[in-house]
Backbone bond lengths (Angstrom), bond angles and torsions (degrees), N, CA, C in turn:
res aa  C-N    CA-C-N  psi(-1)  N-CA   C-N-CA  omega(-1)  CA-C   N-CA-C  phi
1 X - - - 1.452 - - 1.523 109.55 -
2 X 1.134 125.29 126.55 1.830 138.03 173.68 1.393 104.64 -130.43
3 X 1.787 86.50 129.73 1.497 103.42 171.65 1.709 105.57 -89.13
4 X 1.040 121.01 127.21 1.357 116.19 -179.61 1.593 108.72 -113.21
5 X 1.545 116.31 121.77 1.411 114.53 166.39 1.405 124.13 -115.84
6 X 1.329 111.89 45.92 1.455 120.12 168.68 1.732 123.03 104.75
7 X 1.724 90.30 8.02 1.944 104.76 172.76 1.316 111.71 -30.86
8 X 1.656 107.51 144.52 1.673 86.94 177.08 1.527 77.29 -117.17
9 X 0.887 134.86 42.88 2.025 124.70 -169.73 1.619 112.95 -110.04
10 X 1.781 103.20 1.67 1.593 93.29 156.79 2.073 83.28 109.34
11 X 1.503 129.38 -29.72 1.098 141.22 -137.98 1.901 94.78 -74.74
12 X 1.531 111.48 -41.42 1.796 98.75 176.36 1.592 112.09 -76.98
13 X 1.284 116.82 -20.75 1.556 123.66 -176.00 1.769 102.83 -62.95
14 X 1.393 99.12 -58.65 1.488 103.43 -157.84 1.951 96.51 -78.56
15 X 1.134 142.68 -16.53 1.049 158.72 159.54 1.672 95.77 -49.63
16 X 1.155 128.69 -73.95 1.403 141.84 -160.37 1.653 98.51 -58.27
17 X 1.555 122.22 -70.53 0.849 112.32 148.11 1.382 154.94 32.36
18 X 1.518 85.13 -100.52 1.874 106.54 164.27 1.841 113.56 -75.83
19 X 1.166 114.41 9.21 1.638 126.24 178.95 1.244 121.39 67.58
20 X 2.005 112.95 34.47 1.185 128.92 141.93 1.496 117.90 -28.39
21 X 0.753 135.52 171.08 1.589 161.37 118.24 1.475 120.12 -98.50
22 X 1.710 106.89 125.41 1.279 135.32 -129.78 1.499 94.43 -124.85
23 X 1.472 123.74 79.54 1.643 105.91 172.52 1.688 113.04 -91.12
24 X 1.294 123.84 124.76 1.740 125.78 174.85 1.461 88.08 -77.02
25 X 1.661 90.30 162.31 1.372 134.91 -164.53 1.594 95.69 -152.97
26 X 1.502 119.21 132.34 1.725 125.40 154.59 1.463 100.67 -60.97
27 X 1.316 140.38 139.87 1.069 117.50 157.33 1.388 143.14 -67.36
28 X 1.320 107.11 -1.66 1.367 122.41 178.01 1.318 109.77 -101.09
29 X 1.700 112.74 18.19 1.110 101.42 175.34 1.884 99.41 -131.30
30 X 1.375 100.40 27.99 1.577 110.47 -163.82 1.876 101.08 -84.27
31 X 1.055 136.84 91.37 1.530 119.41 166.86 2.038 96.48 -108.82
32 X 1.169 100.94 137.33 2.028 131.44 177.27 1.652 79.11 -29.06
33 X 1.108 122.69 -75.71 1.638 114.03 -137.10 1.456 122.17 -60.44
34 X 1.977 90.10 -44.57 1.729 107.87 -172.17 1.748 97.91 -70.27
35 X 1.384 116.94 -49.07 1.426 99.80 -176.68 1.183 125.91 -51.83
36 X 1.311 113.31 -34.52 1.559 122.90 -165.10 1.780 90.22 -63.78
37 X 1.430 124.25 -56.97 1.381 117.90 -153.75 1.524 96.23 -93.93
38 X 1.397 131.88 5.22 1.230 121.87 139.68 1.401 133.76 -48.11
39 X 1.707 107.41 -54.25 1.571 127.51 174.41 2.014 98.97 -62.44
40 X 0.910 102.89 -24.46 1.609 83.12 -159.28 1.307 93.24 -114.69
41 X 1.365 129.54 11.16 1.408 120.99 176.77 1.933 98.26 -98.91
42 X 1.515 102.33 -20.61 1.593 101.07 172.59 1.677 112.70 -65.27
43 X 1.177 106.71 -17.12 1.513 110.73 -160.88 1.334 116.28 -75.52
44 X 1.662 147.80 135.21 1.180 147.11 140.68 1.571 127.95 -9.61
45 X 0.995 133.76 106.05 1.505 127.76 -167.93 1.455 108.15 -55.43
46 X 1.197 118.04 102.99 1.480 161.68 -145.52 1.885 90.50 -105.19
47 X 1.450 99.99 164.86 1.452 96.90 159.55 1.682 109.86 -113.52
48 X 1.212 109.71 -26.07 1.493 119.40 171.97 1.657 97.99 -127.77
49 X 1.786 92.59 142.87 1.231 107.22 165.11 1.989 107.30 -122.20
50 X 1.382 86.45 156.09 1.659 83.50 -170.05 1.799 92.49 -139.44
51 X 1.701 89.06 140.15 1.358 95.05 -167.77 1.770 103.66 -109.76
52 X 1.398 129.54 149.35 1.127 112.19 173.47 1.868 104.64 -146.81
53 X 1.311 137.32 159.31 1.699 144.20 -177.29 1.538 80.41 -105.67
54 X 1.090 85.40 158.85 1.809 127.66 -175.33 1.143 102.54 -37.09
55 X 1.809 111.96 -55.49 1.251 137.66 -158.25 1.530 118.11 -86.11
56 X 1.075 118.39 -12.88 1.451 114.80 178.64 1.788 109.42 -92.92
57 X 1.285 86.56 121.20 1.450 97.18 179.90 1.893 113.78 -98.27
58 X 1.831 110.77 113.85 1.397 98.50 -179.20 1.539 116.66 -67.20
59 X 1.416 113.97 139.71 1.378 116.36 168.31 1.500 121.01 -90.41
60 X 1.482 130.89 134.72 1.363 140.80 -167.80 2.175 92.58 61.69
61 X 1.802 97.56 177.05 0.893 114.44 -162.85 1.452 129.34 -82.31
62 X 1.890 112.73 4.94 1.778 114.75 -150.00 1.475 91.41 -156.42
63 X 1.816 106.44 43.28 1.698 93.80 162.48 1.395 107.81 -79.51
64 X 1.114 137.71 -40.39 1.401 132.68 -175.54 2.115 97.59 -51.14
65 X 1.186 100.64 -63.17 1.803 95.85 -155.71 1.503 99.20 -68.74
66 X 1.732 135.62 -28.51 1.295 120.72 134.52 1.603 140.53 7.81
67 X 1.446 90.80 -87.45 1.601 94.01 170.35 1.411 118.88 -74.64
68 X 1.651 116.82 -57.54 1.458 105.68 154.22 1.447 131.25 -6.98
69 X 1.227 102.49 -49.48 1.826 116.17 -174.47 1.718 105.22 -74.09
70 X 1.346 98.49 -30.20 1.469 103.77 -159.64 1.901 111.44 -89.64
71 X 1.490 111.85 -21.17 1.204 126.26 165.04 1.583 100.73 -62.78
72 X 1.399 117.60 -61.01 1.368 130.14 -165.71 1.649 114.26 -38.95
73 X 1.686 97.27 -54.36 1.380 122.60 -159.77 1.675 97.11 -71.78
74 X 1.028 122.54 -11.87 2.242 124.68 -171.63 1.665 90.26 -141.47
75 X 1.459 110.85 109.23 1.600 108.62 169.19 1.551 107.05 -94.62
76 X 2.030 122.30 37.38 1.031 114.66 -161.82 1.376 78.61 -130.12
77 X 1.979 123.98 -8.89 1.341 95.87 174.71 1.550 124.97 -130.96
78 X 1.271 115.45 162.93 1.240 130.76 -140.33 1.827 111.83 -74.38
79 X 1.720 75.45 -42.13 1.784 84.29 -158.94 1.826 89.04 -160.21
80 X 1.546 98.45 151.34 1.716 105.84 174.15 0.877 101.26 -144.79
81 X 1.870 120.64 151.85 1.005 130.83 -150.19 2.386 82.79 -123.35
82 X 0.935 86.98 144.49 1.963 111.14 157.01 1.182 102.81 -32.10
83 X 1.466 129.82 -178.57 1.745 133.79 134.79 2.074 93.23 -115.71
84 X 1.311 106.53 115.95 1.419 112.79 172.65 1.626 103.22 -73.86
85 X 1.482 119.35 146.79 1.450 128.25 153.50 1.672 108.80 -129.52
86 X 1.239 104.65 162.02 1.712 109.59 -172.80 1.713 102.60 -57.57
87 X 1.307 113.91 156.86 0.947 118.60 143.32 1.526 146.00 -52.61
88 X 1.445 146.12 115.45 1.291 143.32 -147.20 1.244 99.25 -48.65
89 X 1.731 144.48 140.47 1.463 134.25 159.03 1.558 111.77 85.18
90 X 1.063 97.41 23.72 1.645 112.28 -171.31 1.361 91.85 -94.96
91 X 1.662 115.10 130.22 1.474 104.04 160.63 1.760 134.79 -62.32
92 X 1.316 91.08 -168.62 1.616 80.99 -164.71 1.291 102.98 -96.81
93 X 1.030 158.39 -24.70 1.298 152.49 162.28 1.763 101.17 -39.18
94 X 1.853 118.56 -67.32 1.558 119.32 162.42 1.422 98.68 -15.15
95 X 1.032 110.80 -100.21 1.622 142.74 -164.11 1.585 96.32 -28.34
96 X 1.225 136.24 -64.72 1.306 143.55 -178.34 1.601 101.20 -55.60
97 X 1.261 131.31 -56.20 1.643 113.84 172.35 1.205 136.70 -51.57
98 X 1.831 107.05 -40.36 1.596 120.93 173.63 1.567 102.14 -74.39
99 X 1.628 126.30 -25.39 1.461 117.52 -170.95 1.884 96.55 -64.56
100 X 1.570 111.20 -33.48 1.412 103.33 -158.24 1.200 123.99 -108.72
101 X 1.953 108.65 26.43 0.915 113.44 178.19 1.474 114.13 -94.33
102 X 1.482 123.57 164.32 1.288 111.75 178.32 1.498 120.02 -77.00
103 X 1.525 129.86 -6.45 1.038 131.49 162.66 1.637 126.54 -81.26
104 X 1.130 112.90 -2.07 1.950 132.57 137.23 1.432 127.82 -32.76
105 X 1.448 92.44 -61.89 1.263 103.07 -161.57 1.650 119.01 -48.64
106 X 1.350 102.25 123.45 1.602 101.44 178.92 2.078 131.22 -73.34
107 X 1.904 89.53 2.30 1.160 107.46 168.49 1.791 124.82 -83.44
108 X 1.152 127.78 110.07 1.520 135.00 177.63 2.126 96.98 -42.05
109 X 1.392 86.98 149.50 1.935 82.89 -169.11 1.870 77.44 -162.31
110 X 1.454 89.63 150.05 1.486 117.39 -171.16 1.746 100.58 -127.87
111 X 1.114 152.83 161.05 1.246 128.21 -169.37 2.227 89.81 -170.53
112 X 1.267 101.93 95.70 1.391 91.62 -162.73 1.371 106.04 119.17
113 X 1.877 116.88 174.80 1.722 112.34 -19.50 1.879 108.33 -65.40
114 X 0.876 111.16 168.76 1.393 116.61 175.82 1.761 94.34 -129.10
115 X 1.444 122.68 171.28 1.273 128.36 -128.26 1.533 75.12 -130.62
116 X 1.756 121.67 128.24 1.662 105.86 -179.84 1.323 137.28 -62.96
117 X 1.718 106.67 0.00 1.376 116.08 -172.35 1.749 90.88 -94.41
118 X 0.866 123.71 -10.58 1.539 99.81 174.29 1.950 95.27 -113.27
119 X 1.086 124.41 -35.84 1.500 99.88 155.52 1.918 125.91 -22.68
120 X 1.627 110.07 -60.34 0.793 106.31 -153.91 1.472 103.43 -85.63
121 X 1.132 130.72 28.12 1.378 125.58 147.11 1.359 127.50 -143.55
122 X 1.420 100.87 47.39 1.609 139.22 163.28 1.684 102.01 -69.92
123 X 1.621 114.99 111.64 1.447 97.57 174.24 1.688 119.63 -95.11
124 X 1.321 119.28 174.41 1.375 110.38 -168.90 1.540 134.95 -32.33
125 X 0.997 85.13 -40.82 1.539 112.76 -174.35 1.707 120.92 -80.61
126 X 1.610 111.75 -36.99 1.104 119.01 138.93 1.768 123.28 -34.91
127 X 1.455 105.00 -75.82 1.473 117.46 171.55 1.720 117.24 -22.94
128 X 1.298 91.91 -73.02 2.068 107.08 168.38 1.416 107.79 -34.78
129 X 1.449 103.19 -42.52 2.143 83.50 -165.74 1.916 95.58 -88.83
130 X 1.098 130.63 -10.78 1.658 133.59 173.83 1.179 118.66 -67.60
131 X 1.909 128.25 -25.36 1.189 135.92 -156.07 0.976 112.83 -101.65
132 X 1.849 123.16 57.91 1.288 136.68 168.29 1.118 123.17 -70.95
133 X 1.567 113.43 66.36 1.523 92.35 170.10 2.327 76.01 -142.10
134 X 1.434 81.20 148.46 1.668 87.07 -179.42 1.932 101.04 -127.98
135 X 1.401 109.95 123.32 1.916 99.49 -178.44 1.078 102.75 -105.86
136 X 1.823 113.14 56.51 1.634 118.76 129.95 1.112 116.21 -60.00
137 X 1.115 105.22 -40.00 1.856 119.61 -167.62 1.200 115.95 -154.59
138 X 1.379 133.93 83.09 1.447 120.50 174.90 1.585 108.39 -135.82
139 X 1.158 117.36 177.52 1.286 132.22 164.93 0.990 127.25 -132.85
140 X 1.883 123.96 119.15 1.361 131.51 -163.21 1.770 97.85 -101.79
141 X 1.022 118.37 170.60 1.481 136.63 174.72 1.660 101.33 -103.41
142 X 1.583 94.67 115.35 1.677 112.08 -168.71 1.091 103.40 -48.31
143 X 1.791 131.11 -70.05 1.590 113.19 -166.13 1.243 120.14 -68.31
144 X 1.536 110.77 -15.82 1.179 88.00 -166.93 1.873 106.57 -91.84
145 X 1.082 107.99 -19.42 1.646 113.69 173.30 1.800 93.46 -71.64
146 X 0.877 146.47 -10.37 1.121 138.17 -179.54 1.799 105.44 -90.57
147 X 1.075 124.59 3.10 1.459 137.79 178.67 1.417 107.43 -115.31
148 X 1.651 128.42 -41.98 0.949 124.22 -166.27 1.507 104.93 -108.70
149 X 1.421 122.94 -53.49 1.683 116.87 178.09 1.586 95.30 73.09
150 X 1.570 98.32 157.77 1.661 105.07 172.80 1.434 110.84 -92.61
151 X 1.520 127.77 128.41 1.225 136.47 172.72 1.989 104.71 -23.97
152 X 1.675 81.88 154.42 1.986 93.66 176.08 1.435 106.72 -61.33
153 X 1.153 134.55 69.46 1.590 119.05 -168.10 1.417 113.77 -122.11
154 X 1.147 144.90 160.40 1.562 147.61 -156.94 1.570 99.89 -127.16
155 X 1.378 111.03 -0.28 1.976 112.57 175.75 1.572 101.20 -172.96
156 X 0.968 108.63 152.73 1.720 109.59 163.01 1.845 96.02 74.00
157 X 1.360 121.76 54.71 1.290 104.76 -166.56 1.926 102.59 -106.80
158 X 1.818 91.97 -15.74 1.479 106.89 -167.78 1.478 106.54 -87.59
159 X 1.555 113.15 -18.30 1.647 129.63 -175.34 1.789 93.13 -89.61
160 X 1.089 123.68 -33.95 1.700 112.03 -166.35 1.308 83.68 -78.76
161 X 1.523 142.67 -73.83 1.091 145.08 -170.89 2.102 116.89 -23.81
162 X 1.380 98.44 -55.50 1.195 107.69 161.03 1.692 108.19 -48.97
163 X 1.144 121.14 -63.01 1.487 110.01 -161.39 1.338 102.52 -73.57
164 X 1.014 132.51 -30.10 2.145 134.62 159.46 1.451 95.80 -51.63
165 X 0.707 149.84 -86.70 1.408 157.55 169.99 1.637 117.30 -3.15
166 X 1.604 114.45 -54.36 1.435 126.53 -169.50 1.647 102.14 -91.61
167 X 1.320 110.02 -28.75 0.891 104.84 172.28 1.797 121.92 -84.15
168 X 0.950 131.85 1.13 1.288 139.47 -152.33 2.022 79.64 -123.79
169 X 0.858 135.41 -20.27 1.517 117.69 179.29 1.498 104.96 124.24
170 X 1.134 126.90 1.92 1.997 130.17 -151.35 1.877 100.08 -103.01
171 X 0.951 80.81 147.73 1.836 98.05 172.27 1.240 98.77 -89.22
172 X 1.652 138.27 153.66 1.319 138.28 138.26 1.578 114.20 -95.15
173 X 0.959 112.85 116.80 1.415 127.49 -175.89 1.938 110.08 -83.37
174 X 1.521 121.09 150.56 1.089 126.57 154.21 1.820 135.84 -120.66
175 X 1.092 146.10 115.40 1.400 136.08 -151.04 1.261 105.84 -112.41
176 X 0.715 134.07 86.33 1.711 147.10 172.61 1.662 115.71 -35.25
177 X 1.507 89.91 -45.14 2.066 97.84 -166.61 1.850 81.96 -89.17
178 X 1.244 141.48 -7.55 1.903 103.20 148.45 0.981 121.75 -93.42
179 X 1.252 144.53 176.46 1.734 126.64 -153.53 1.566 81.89 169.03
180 X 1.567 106.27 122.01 1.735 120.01 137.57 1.465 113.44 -120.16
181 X 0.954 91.98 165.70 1.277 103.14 179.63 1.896 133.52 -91.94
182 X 0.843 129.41 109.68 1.548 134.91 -167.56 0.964 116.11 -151.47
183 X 1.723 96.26 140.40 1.790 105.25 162.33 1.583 93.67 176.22
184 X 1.123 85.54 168.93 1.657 113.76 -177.09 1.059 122.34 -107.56
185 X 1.851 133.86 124.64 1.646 131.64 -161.59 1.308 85.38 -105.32
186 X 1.632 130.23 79.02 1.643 139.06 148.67 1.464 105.54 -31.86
187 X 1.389 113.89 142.55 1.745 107.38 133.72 1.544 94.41 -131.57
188 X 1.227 93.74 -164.34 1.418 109.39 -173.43 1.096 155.29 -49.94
189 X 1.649 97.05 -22.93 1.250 128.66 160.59 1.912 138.90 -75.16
190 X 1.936 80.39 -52.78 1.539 102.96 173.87 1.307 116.85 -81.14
191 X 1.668 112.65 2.17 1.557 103.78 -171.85 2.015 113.00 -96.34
192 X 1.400 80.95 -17.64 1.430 100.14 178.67 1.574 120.72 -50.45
193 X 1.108 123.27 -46.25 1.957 136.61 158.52 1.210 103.12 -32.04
194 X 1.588 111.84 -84.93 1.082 124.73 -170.82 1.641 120.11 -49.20
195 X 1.141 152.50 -30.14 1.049 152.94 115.85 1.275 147.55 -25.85
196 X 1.707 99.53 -48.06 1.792 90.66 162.59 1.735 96.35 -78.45
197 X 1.069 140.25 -32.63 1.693 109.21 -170.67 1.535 111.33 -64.80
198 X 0.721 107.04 -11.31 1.522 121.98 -165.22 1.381 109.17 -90.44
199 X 1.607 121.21 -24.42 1.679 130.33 -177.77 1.661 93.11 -103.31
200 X 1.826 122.09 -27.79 0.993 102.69 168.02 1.326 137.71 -82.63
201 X 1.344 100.55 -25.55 1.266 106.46 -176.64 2.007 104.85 -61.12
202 X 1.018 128.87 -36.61 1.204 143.35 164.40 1.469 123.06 -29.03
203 X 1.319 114.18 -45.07 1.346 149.65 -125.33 1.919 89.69 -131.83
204 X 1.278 109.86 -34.02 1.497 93.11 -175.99 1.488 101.78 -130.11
205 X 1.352 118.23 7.32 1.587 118.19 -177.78 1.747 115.77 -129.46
206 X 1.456 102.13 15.47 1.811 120.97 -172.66 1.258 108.38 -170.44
207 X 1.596 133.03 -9.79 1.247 124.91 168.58 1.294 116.31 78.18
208 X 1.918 120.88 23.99 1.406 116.07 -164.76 1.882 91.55 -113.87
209 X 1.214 132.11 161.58 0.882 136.96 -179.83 1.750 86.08 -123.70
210 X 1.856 114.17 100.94 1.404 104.99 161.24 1.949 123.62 -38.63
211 X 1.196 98.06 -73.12 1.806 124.03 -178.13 1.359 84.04 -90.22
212 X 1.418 142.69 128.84 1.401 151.47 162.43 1.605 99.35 -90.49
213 X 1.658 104.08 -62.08 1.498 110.65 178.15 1.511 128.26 -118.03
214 X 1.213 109.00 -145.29 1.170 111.85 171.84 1.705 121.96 -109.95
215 X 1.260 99.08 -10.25 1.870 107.44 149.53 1.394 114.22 -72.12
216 X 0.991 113.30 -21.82 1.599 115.85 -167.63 1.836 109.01 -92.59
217 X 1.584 100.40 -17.27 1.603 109.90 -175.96 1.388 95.00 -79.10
218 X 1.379 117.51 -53.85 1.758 123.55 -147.59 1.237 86.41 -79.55
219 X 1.898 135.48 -40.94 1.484 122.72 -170.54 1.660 109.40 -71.46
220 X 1.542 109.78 -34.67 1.470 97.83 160.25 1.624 132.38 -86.93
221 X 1.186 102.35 12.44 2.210 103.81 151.92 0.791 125.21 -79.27
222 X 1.748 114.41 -32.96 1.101 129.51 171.86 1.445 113.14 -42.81
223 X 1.647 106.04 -85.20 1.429 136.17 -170.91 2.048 101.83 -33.18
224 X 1.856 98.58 -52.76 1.467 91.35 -176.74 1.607 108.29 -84.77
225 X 0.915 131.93 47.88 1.374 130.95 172.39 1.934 107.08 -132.82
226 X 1.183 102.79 -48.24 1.369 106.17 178.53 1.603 97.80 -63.23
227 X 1.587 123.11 -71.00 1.225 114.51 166.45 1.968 127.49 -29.03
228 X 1.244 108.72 -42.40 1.709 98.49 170.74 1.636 102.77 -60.42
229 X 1.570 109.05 -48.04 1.751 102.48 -168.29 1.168 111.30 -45.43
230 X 1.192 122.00 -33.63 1.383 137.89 -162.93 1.431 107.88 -75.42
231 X 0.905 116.03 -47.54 1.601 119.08 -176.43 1.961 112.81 -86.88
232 X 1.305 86.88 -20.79 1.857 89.74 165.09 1.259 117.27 -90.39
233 X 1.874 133.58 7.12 0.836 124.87 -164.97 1.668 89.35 -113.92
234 X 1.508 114.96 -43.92 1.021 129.53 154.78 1.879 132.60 -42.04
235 X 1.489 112.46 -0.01 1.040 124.12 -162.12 1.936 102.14 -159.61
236 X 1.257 101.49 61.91 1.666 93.66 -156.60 1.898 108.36 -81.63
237 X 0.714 112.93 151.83 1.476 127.04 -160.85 1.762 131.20 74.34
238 X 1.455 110.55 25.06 1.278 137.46 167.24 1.146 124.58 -53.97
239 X 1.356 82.24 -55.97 1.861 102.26 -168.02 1.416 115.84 -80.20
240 X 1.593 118.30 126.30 1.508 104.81 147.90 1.046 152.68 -131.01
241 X 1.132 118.21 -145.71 1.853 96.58 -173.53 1.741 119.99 -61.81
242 X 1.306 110.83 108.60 1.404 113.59 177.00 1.216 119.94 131.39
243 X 1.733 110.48 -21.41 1.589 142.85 -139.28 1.470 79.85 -84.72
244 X 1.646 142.44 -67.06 1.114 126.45 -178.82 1.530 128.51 -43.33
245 X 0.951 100.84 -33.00 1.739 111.71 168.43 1.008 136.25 -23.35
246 X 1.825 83.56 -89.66 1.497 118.85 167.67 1.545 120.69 -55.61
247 X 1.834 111.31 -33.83 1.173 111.10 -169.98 1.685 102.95 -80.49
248 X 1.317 136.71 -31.82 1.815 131.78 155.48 1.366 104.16 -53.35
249 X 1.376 139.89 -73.07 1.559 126.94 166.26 1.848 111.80 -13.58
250 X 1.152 101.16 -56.35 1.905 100.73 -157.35 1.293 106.06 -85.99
251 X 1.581 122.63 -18.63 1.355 128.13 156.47 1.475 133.35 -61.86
252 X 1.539 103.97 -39.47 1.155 114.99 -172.60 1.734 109.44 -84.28
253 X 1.597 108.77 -23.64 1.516 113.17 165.31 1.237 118.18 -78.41
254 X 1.474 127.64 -13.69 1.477 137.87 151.21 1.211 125.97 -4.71
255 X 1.985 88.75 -80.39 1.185 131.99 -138.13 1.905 89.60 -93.78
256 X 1.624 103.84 -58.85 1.422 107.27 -175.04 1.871 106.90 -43.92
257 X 1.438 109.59 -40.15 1.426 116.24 -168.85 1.791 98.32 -68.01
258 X 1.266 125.42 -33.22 1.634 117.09 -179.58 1.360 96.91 -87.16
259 X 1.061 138.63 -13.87 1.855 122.78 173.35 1.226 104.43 -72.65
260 X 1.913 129.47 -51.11 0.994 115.10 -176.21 1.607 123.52 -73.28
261 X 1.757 116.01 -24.66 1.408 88.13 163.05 1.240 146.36 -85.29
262 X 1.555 101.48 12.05 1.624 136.89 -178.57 1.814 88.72 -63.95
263 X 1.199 98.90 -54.76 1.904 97.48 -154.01 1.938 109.51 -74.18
264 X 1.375 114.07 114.43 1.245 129.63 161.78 1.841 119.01 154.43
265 X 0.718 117.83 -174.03 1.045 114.93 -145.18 2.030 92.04 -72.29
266 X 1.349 106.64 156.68 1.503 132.38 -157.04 1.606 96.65 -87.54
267 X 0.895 116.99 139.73 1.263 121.13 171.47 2.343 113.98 -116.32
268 X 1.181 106.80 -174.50 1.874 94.60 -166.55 1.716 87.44 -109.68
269 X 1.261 95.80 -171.07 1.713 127.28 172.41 1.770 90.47 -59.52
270 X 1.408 112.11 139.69 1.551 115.17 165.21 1.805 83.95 -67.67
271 X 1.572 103.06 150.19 1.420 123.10 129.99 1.075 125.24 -18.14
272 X 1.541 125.63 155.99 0.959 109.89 -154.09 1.767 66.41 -129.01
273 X 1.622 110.36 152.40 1.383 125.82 -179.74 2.025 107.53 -96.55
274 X 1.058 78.87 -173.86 1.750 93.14 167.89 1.556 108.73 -142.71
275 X 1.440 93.01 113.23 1.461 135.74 -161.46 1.178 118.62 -131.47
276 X 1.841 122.62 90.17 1.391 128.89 165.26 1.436 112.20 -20.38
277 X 1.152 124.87 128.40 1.514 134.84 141.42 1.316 142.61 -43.59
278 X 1.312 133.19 157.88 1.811 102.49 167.15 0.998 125.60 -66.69
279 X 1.940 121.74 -9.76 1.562 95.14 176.05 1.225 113.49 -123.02
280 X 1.758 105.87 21.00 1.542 99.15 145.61 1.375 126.31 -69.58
281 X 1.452 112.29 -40.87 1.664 119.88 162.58 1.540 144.04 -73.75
282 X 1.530 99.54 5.90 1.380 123.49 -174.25 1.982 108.29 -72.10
283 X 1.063 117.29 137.69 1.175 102.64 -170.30 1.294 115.97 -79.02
C-alpha cells in the first residue's frame, strides 16, 4: 500500500508495478497522520501493520516478518521501530546524525510500560527523550492501531502516537536485526525547516522549549560539534577537505533553527486519549 502525494521520483509508478496499491493525495492536502491512516485504513485487518517513507530502503529480505516477529514475541508491546543506518556514500556529517540517533542503535531496547502514576508526573522534557518510536520504519499492532490511528497532525504524528501508546499501558519496542537505510544530506540552509518544526512542534504540542535561549543555543553547538569530532575521530578517513567547515556551519544552523521554533507562545501536555490496553486486546 503507498500513499502518494504528488512524488515526481518515479516512487507511485514503480510501486504499481510491483502490485502495490497506489492511493493519490493533492499535495496540499498531504498532513503525516491522515495519510498514514488513510493507507492503513485501506488495509485487510492485518495483525501487524508496518509503516515505511519513500526513502527508507529495507536491507536483506525479512524486514517486514522481523518486526512482525518482534510484536509477536512481547504481547506488552505496542509498536517497533527499524534500526536506521546511513545510506551507502552518504557524507559524514549524514552518517554522524543517523550514527547518533537512538534509532541506530544496534542494541534491542524495550522502553515501557510505565505505571500512570509515574507517567503523570513525567515533565516535558522527560516525555521527548521516551518517544521512541520513529514512522520511517515501524511496526504497529493491527487491532490495536485500528482503535487508536495517529492523531490529525501535519508533523510529530509518530511522537503523539508514542505518547497514546505509553499512556494506554504499551511498551515501545526497538529491532536492531531489521535495518533500512536513511538519512538526509542537510546543509545549511535546507536543514533549517526541518528543525525548527521539530523545536516547534515541541513547544506547542508538550510545552517544552528545545533551545529556550541563547545559552542554551551556543551550549548546544557546542555539545553537537564535540560529538561530530568524536565520531570523525572514531571513523578516520571520513572527513574532507572543507568537511569541518561546513560541518560547524550545518550545526550552528541546527541549533539557531531549534531556538527559533522554541520562541512563542507554550502550548500543554496533549490529552490524554482512550487507548485499549494489552489485556483489553489480548485474545
Amino acid at each position: 500500500m503507498v500513499v502518494d502525494s504528488g512524488s515526481d521520483d518515479g516512487t507511485p509508478e514503480a510501486a504499481q508495478a510491483a502490485g502495490a496499491r497506489v492511493l493519490h493525495l493533492r499535495q496540499q492536502d498531504f498532513r503525516h497522520g491522515p495519510a498514514r491512516n488513510l493507507g492503513a485504513g485501506a488495509l485487510p485487518e492485518v495483525e501487524a501493520i508496518v509503516f515505511l517513507v519513500q526513502d527508507a530502503v529495507p536491507q536483506g529480505r525479512d524486514l517486514l516478518g522481523r518486526l512482525e516477529r518482534a510484536l509477536a514475541a512481547d504481547e506488552r508491546l505496542g509498536a517497533v521501530t527499524a534500526r536506521q543506518r546511513a545510506p551507502g556514500g552518504a557524507d559524514a556529517f549524514t552518517c554522524a546524525t543517523v550514527d547518533r540517533s537512538p534509532f541506530a542503535s544496534r542494541i534491542g531496547r524495550r522502553t515501557g510500560p510505565f505505571p500512570s502514576a509515574e507517567l503523570a508526573h513525567w515533565s516535558a522534557r522527560r516525555w521527548r527523550s521516551e518517544l521512541l518510536l520513529d514512522s520511517v520504519a515501524m511496526a504497529v499492532r493491527g487491532p490495536l492501531f485500528r482503535r487508536v490511528r495517529f492523531r490529525d497532525t501535519a508533523f510529530g504524528e509518530d511522537a503523539l502516537l508514542a505518547y497514546d501508546l505509553l499512556w494506554g499501558g504499551w511498551a515501545l519496542g526497538h529491532e536492531p536485526e531489521a535495518v533500512v537505510e536513511h538519512g538526509h544530506a542537510y546543509d545549511s540552509r535546507s536543514v533549517r525547516p526541518r528543525y525548527c518544526d521539530d523545536a516547534r512542534f515541541f513547544r506547542e504540542q508538550f510545552g517544552l522549549r528545545v533551545r529556550p535561549g541563547l545559552a542554551s543555543m551556543f551550549k548546544g553547538f557546542l555539545a553537537e560539534t564535540v560529538a561530530d569530532r568524536r565520531w570523525l575521530a572514531a571513523h578516520a578517513g571520513r572527513i574532507g577537505p572543507g568537511d569541518g567547515r561546513r560541518g560547524r556551519a550545518l550545526r550552528w544552523a541546527q541549533v539557531l533553527a531549534q531556538y527559533q521554533g522554541s520562541q512563542g507562545p507554550l502550548g500543554q501536555l496533549p490529552q490524554r486519549r482512550a487507548v485499549p490496553g494489552p489485556a483489553e486486546l489480548s485474545p
